[in-house]
SENU-523258 format. One record per residue (C-alpha): residue number from 0; y, z negated, x. Coordinates in pm, whole numbers. Example, Ala and Ser with C-alpha at 12.3 -4.5 7.8 and 13.67 -1.06 7.14 Angstrom:
REM SENU-523258
     i       py       pz       px
     0     -450     -780     1230
     1     -106     -714     1367
This chain:
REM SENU-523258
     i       py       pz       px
     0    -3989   -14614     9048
     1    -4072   -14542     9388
     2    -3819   -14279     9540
     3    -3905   -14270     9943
     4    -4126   -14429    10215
     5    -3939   -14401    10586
     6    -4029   -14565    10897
     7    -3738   -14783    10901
     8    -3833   -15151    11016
     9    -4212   -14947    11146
    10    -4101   -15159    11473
    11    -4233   -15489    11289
    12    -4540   -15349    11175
    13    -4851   -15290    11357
    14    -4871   -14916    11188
    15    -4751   -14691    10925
    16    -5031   -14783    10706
    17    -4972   -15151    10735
    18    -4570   -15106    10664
    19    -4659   -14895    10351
    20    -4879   -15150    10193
    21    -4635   -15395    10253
    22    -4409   -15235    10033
    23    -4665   -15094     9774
    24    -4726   -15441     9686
    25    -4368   -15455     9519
    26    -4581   -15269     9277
    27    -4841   -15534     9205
    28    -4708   -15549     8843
    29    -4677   -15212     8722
    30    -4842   -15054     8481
    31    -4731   -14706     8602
    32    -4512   -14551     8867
    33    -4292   -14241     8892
    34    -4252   -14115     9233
    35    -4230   -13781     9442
    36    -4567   -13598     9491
    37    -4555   -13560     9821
    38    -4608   -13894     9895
    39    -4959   -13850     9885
    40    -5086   -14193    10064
    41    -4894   -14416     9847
    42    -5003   -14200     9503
    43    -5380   -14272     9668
    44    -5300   -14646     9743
    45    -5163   -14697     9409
    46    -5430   -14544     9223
    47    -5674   -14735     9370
    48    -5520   -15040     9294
    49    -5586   -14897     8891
    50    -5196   -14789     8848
    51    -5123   -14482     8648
    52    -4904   -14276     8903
    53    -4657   -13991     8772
    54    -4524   -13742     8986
    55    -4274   -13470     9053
    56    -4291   -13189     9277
    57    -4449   -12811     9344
    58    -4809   -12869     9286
    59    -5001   -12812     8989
    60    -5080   -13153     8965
    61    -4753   -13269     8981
    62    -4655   -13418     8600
    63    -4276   -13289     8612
    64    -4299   -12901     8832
    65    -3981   -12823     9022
    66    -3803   -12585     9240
    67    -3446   -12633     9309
    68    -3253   -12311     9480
    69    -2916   -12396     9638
    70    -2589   -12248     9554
    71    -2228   -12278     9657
    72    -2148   -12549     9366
    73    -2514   -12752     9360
    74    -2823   -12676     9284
    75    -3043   -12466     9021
    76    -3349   -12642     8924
    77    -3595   -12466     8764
    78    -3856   -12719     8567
    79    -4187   -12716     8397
    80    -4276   -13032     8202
    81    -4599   -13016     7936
    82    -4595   -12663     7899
    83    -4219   -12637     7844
    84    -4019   -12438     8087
    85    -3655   -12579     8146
    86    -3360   -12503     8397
    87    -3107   -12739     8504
    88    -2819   -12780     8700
    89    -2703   -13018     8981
    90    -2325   -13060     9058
    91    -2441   -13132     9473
    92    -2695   -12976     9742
    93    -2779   -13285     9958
    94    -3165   -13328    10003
    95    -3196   -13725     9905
    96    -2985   -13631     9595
    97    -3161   -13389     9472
    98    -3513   -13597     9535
    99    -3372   -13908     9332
   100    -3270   -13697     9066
   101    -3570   -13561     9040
   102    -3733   -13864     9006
   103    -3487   -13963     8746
   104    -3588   -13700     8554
   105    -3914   -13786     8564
   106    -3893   -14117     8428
   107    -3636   -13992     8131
   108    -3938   -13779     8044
   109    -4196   -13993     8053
   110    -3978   -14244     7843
   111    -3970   -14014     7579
   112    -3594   -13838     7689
   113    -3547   -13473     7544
   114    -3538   -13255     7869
   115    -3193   -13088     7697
   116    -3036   -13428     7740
   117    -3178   -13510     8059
   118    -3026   -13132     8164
   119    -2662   -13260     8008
   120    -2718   -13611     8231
   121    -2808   -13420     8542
   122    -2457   -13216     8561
   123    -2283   -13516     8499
   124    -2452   -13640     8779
   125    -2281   -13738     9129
   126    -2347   -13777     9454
   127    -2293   -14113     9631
   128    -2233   -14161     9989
   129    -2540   -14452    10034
   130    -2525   -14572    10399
   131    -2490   -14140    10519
   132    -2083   -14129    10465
   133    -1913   -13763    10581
   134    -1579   -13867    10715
   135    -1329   -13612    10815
   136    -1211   -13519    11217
   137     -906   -13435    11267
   138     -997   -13100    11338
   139    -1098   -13069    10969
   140    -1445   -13069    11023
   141    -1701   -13301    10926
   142    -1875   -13653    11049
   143    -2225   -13672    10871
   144    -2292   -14070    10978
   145    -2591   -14303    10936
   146    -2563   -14544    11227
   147    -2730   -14763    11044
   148    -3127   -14629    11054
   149    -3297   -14387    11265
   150    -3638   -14230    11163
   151    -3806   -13921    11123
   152    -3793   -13880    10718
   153    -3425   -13968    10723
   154    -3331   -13748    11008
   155    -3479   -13441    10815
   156    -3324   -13486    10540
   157    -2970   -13552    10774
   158    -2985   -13250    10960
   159    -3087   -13020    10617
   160    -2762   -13158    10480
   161    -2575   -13076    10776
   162    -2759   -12755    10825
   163    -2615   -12682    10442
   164    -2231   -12740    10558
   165    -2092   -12446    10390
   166    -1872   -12216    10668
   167    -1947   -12073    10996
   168    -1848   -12378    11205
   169    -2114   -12489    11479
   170    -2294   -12775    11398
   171    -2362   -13086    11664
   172    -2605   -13422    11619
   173    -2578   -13735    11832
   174    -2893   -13883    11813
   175    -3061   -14203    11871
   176    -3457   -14304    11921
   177    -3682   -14314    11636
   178    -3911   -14634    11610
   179    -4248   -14618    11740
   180    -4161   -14303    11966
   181    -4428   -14135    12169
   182    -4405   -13824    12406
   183    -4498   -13605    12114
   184    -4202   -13696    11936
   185    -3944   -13576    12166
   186    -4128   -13217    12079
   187    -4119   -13297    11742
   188    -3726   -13373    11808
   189    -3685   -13016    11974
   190    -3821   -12855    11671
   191    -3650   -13020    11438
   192    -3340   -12932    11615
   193    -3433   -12574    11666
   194    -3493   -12475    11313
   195    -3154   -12692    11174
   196    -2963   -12438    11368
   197    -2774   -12709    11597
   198    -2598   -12559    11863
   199    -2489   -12913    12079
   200    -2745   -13180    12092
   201    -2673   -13533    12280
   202    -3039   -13720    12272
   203    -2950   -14118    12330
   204    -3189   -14397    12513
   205    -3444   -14394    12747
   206    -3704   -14244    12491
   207    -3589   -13922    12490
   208    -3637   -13862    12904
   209    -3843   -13547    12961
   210    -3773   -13187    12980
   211    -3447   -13075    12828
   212    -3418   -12933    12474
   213    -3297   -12609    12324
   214    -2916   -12546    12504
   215    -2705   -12717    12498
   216    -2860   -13032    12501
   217    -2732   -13295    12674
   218    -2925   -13658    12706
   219    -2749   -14047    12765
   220    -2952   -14330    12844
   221    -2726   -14596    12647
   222    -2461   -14503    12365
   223    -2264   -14685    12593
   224    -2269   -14360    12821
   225    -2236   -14067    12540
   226    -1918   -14270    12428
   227    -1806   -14309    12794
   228    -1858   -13896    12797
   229    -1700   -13864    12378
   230    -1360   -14036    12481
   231    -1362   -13947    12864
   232    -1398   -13560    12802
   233    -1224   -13257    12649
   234    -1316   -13268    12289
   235    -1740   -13172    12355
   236    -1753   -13145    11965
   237    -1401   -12950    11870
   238    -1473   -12746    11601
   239    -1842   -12845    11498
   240    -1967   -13066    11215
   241    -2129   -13337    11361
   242    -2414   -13576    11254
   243    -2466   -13926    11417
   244    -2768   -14074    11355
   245    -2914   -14414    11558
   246    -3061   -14729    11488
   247    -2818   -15035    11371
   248    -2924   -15249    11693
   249    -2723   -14984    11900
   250    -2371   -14965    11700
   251    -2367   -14613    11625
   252    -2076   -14622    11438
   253    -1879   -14658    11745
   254    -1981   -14316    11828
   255    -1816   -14188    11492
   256    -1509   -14372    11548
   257    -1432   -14197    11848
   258    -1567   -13891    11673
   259    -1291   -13889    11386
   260    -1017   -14109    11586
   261     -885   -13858    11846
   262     -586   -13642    11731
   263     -321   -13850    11519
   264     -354   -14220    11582
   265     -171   -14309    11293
   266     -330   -14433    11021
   267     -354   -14637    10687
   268     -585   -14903    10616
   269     -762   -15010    10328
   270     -865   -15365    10376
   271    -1124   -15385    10019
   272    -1220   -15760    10115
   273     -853   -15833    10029
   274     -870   -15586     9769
   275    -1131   -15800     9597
   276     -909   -16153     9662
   277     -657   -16004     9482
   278     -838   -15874     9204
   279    -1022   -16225     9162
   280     -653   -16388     9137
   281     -498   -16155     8867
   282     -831   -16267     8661
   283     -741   -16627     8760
   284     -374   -16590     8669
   285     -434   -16420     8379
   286     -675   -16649     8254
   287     -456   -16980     8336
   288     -139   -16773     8113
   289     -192   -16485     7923
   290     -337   -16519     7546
   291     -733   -16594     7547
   292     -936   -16274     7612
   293     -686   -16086     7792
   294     -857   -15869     8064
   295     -687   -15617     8289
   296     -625   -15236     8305
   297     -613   -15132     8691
   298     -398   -14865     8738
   299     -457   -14638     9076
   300     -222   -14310     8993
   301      -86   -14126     9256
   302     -414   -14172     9450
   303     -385   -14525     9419
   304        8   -14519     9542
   305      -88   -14303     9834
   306     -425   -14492     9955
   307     -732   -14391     9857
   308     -779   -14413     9445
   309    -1139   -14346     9492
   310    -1240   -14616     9734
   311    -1035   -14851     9558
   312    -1200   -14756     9193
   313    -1562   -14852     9375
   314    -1469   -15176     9425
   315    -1267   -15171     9061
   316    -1643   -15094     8944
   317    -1852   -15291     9127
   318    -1609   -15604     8987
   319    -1627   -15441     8587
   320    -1282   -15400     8558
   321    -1306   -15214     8188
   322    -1039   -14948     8246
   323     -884   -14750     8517
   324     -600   -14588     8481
   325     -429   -14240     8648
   326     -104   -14034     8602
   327     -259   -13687     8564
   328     -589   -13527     8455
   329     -621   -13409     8843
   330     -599   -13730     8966
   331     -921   -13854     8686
   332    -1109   -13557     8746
   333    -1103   -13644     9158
   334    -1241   -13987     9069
   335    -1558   -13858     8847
   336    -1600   -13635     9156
   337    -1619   -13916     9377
   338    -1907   -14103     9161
   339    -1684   -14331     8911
   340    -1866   -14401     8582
   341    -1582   -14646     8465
   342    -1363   -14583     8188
   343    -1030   -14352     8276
   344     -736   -14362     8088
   345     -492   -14079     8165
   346     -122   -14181     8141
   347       28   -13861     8134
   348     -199   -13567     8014
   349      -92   -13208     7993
   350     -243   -13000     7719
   351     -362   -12696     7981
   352     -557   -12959     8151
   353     -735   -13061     7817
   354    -1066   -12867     7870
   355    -1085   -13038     8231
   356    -1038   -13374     8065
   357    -1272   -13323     7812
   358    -1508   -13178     8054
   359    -1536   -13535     8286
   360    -1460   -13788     7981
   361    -1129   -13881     8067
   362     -934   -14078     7782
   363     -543   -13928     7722
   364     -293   -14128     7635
   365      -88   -13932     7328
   366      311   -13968     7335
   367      403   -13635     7114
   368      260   -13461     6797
   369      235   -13155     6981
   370       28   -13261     7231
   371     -215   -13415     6974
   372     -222   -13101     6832
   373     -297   -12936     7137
   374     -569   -13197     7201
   375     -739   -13152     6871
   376     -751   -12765     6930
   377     -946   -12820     7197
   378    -1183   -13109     7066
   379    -1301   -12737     6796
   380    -1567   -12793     6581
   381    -1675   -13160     6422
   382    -1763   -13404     6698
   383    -1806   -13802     6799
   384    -1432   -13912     6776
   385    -1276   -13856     7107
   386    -1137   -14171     7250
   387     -742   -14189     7283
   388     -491   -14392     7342
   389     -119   -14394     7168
   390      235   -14462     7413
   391      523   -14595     7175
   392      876   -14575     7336
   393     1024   -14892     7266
   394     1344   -14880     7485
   395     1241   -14672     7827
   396     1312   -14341     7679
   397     1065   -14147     7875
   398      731   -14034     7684
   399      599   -14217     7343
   400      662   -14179     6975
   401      936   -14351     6829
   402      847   -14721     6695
   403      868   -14648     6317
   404      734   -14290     6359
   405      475   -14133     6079
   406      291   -13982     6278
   407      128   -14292     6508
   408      -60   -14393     6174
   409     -143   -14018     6071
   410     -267   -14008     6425
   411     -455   -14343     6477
   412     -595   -14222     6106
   413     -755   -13863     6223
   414    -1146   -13870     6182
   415    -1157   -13630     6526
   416    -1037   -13910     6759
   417    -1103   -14285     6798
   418     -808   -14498     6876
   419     -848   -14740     7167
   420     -544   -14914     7234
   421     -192   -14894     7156
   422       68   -14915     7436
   423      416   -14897     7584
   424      575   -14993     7879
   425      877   -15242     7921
   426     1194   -15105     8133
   427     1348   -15406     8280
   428     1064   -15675     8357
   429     1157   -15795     8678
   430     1579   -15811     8584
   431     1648   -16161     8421
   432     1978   -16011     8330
   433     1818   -15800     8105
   434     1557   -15996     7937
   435     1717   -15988     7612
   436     1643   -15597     7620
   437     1314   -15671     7696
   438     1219   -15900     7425
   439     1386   -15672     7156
   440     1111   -15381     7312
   441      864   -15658     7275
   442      976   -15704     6911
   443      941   -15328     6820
   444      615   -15318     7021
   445      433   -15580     6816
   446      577   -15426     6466
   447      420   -15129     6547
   448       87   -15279     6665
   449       47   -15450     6294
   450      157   -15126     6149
   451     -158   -14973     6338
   452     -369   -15225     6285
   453     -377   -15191     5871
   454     -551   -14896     5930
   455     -790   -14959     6291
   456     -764   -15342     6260
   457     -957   -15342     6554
   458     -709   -15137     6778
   459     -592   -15301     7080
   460     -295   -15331     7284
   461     -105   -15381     7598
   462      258   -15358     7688
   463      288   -15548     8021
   464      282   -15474     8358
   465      219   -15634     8701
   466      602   -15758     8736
   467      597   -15815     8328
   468      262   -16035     8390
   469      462   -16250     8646
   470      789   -16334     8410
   471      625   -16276     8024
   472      281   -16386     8037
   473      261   -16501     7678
   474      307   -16115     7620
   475      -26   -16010     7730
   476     -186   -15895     7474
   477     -533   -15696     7499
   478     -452   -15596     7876
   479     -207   -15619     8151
   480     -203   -15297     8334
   481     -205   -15403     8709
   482      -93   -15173     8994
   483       65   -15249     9315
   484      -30   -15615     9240
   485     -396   -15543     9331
   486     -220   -15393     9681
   487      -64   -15733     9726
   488      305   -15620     9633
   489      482   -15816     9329
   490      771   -16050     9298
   491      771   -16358     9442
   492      456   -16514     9258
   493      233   -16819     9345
   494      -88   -16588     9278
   495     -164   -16630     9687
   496     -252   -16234     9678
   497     -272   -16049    10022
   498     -142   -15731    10157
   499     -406   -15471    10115
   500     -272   -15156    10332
   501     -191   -15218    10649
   502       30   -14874    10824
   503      -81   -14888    11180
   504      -35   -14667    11505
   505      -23   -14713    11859
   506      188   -14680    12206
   507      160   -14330    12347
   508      397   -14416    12612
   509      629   -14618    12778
   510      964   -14597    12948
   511     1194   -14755    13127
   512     1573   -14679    13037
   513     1831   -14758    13336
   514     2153   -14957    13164
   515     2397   -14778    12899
   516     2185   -14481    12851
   517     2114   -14427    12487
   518     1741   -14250    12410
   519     1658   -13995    12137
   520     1872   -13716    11936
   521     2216   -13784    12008
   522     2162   -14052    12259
   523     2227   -14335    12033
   524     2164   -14656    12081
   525     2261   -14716    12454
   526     2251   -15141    12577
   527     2403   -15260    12874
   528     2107   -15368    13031
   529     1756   -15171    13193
   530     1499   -15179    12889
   531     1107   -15094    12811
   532     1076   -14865    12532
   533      739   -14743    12374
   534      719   -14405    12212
   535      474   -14445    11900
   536      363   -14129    11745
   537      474   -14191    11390
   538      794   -14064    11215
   539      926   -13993    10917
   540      693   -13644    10865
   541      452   -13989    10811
   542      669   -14125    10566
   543      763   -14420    10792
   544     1137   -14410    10644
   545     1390   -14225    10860
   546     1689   -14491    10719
   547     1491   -14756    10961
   548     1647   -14611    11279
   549     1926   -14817    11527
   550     1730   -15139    11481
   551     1760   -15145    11079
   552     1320   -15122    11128
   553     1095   -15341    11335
   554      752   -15297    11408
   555      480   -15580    11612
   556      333   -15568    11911
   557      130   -15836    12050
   558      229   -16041    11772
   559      598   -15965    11849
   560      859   -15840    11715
   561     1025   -15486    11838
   562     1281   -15338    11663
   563     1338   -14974    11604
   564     1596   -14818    11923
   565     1756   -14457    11826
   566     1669   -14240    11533
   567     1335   -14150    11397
   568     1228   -13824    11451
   569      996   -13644    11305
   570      665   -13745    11514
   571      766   -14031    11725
   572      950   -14363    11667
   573     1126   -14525    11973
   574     1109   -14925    11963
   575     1211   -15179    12238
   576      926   -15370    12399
   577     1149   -15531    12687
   578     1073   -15869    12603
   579      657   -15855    12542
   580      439   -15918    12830
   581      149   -15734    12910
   582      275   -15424    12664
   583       31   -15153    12751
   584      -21   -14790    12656
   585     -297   -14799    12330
   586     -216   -15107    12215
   587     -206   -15164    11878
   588      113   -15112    11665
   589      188   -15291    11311
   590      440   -15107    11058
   591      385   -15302    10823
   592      109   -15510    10663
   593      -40   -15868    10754
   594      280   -15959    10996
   595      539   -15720    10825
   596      544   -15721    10434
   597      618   -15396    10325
   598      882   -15532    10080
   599     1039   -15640    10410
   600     1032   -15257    10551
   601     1140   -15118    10223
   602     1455   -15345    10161
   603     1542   -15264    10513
   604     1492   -14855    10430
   605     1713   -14908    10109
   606     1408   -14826     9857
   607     1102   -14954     9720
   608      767   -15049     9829
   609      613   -14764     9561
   610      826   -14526     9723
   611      715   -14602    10098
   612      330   -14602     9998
   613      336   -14283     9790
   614      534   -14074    10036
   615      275   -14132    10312
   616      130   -13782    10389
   617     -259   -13685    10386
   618     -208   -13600    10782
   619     -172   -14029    10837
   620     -577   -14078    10868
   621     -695   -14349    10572
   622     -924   -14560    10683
   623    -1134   -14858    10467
   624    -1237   -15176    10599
   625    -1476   -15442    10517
   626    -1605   -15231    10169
């Protein structure tokens, strides 16, 4: 399968032709290749070197004919294939999609696929970021970033997906120079620019010297200088979607930093390297003392306690963990939209959201015989059994079927569904002083499991979760469903996980407060001595807990400690910096993470660390590292 041939790397070849048949001879091999038609020096290459070649495209002598028309929700493909006339549907607009789908296609086809069932596969289809990510500004538009290659191929297909932003809002493109530039190409540049419809151009390096471009176009010599001019000015790209686009030698990406970091400095990071320790130490613990074959259900509801459940299901992916799991059908249908292929279990299913589940293969957990029912309804006609899952209430009195109820072995019976596993969920795993309540749930539990399993003997089961893996191990079962233990938050443990989300802001001022004057609403907090205090735009309309103020909450700076002064307001948090040297407006300001455990902050707020993650608001930016 050959899907594209770029420029990238041209600068360590002595031409285009001798970078092609570099890679062409990846295809030594083959006995045939599928590939887009347009590529018409590669199809030549290829067939002289006695390969059969299949292609896609517009031409009549193009295997797999194709024209594609873009709408609001995707695109409509309309395909001829052999004689047969088909049209299909895809669920995104974006150029490079659209051209490996096609391809896809193509090879289902020749493989022998029915084009009905490659029409099915192609709506289920998503689209994945790849090294172009769009990242949101704070003014709600859109960062289209690839600073990561620059050349001409790839920057016509970045500027059509920009061009295809739906909404009136100007668009803007910060770019770098193309390998193997000539004069020429800075026309080339202008056109391409023209006819996207960008209305602010910056043109970065030397290359690009020579008569202006269409207005306004502005041009840097370094992207040193254009991110002098980005943080230095008033905003030059409020209220346009912007597309970066430079070579990896430069550092682009600190162009789209300072792109999407202006406006509220407060943010919440994902740190995915120490997402995958953790994840790699559960395995480990749970291999060293659960039962043998014990694997792990992740569970990510609430947007993955108020991170980002998508970004943290990629990684969940990459590593095979079997199941995810979410509260709502919402929350599952957001993660098939974000390109996850794994297996979702929904925890807490409402019947009007059926058809939606059913739609993007979710898995519902059943607690009540009406809601089977409902399900069931939906389901119609005779189809493959629909997989499910069954809660049993064994002592938390929330959702589930009673222990000894009828209807969990009518239920796992019922040719329309397929039972998966068999669960509940224990109420008091991390109080020793009621451990006698939780082995008589335990008890119940397993009765029902055997009950099950003399009618799907091969049902599975799992009753344990992360605090119930640190104190009852021997009660794995099938899975332990893991939360806020892949985040780095359990019980005291000797798992050596680390903290995963990191709250973080910065000083936006500082003052200095003559002797017994107190600061903020009501003046509180007055000392008899002059003090430094830093204003840090965060409050508790950013969930950082209001119940921290007077000196109950301390933040670090410069590795120090500075403990909250006055109450929390809304926006802004007033801390104490007397005693750091060198404090400085923009420096960097820890809430909690590596040097403040967020059990520490929310024992200190009176709560729990589920509560201070999930409250966090979608205004806090979210930002992943090291993925």
């Amino acid at each position: 399968v050959l899907t594209h041939l770029g420029e990238a790397h041209l600068e360590n070849f002595a031409s285009n032709e001798a970078l092609r048949d570099e890679k062409l001879k990846l295809f030594k091999g083959c006995e045939w290749v599928a590939m887009p038609g347009y590529l018409n020096d590669a199809i030549l290459c290829l067939r002289s070197l006695g390969k059969k070649v299949h292609t896609w495209g517009v031409s009549e002598h193009d295997a797999l004919k194709v024209s594609s028309t873009i709408e609001s929700e995707g695109r409509i493909v309309e395909a001829e294939y052999e004689g047969q006339h088909f049209t299909w549907f895809l669920p995104f607009s974006n150029e490079m999609g659209y051209r490996n789908a096609m391809t896809t296609a193509l090879v289902g086809l020749k493989w022998g696929v029915p084009a009905p069932e490659i029409g099915e596969a192609l709506e289920r289809f998503r689209d994945l970021e790849h090294r172009m990510q769009r990242i949101r500004k704070a003014d709600g538009m859109w960062v289209l970033s690839d600073a990561y290659t620059n050349d001409w191929d790839a920057l016509g297909l970045a500027l059509s997906d920009l061009s295809h932003i739906p909404g009136a809002a100007k668009k803007g493109a910060i770019i770098g120079p193309v390998p193997g530039m000539k004069a020429v190409d800075i026309e080339r540049l202008k056109t391409l620019i023209k006819t996207s419809g960008v209305d602010n151009t910056w043109a970065i390096g030397k290359a690009w010297d020579s008569a202006p471009g269409p207005k306004p176009w502005r041009q840097f010599a370094s992207p040193e200088e254009a991110l002098k001019a980005l943080q230095g000015e008033d905003s030059p790209f409020n209220g346009h979607h912007v597309l970066v686009k430079g070579p990896r030698s430069a550092r682009f990406e600190r162009l789209t930093e300072a792109l999407v970091q202006p406006g509220h400095s407060t943010r919440l990071v994902l740190d995915l390297k120490a997402l995958t320790h953790n994840l790699q130490q559960l395995r480990r613990y749970i291999r060293n003392h659960c039962p043998v074959g014990t694997d792990l259900i992740a569970v990510i509801k609430a947007s993955g306690y108020g991170t980002h459940a998508a970004a943290i299901a990629r990684v969940l992916q990459f590593h095979r963990v079997p199941i995810v799991a979410v509260a709502c059908t919402e929350e599952g249908v957001e993660l098939r939209k974000n390109g996850i292929t794994s297996r979702i279990l929904v925890l807490s299913p409402t019947p009007n959201t059926f058809h939606a589940l059913l739609q993007h293969r979710l898995e519902p957990a059943i607690h009540s015989e009406k809601q089977f029912e409902a399900l069931v309804q939906e389901l119609g006609g005779p189809k493959s059994p629909w997989p499910i899952h069954l809660k049993v209430d064994t002592g938390m009195h929330r959702l589930g079927f009673a222990p000894d109820d009828e209807e969990l072995l009518r239920i796992a019976g019922h040719p329309m569904v397929e039972l998966k596993t068999v669960f509940s969920h224990l109420a008091s795993a991390d109080r020793p002083d009621q451990d006698e309540a939780t082995q008589s749930q335990a008890a119940a539990f397993n009765r029902t499991v055997e009950s099950i399993r003399a009618i799907r003997p091969n049902v599975k089961h799992h009753l344990l979760n992360s605090s119930g893996l640190i104190r009852f191990p021997a009660l794995g079962g099938d899975y332990i469903r893991t939360g806020i233990a892949l985040l780095g938050v359990v019980p005291d443990n000797d798992m050596n996980l680390q903290p995963v989300v990191h709250f973080e802001t910065t000083i936006a001022s500082l003052h200095r407060i003559p002797p017994n004057e107190g600061v903020g609403y009501g003046l509180e907090d007055a000392a008899p001595i002059e003090r430094l205090i830093a204003t840090l735009p965060v409050g508790y309309a950013d969930g950082y807990p209001r119940s921290l103020s007077n000196g109950r909450g301390h933040v670090v700076i410069r590795s120090q400690r500075a403990h909250v002064v006055g109450k929390i307001c809304m926006d802004m948090t007033l801390v104490d910096v007397t005693s750091i040297p060198g404090v400085n407006i923009g420096d960097n300001v820890e809430l909690f993470g590596q040097q403040i455990p967020i059990e520490n902050v929310a024992k200190a707020a009176g709560t729990i660390a589920y509560e201070i993650l999930s409250r966090i608001p979608t205004r806090v930016i979210r930002e992943q590292r090291y993925g």
